[in-house]
ZADRENBA-289282 format. One record per residue (C-alpha): residue in one letter; x, y, z. Coordinates in steps of 0.1 Angstrom, whole numbers, plus 5000, padded with zeros to 4 digits. Example, Ala and Ser with C-alpha at 12.3 -4.5 7.8 and 13.67 -1.06 7.14 Angstrom:
BEGIN
A512349555078/S513749895071/
***
This chain:
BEGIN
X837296910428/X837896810395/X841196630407/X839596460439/X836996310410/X839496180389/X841696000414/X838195850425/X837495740393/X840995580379/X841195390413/X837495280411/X838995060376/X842694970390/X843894680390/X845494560424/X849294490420/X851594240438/X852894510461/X849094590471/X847994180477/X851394120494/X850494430521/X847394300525/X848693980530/X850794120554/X848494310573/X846794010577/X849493800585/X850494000614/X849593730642/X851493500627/X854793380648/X856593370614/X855793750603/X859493880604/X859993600579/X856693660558/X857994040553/X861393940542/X859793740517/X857193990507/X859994260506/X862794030484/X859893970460/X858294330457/X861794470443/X861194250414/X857694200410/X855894450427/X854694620398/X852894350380/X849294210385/X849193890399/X847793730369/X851093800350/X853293640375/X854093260371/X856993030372/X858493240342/X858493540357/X859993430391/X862693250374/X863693580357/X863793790389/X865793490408/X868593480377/X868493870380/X869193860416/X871293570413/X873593770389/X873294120412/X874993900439/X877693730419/X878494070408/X878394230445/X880893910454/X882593980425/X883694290432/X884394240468/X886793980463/X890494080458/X889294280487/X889593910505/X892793840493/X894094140511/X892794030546/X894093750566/X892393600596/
***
């Protein structure tokens, strides 16, 4: 009982995260002809910034997750490519 009383209580005081406003956002969204689209977004976003609150994202932020990404893939490519050089087409 105790338990079922604190759980009540810490998420009575939470504070929403991105990952919470973008499922909403979702949930509402799904009428939407573009909601394949909308969830890729959502979901390339969320592995960066889903555990902030949405008043400590801004242009900053975003530009840190994009050169993180950025760098994830030119290391992916990186690695793939003498792989290229051994395949002809």
């Amino acid at each position: 009982m105790a338990r079922i009383e604190y759980e009540r209580e810490r998420k009575a005081y939470a504070r929403p995260t991105f990952a919470d406003c973008a499922a909403r956002y979702v949930a509402h969204s799904r009428a939407k002809r573009s909601i394949d689209v909308i969830k890729w977004h959502v979901q390339l976003l969320a592995r960066y910034i889903g555990y902030l609150e949405p008043p400590q994202i801004h242009d900053a932020t975003l530009e840190r997750s994009s050169k993180t990404a950025l760098d994830k893939a030119r290391v992916r490519r990186q690695s793939t490519a003498p792989w290229k050089s051994c395949v002809r087409f």
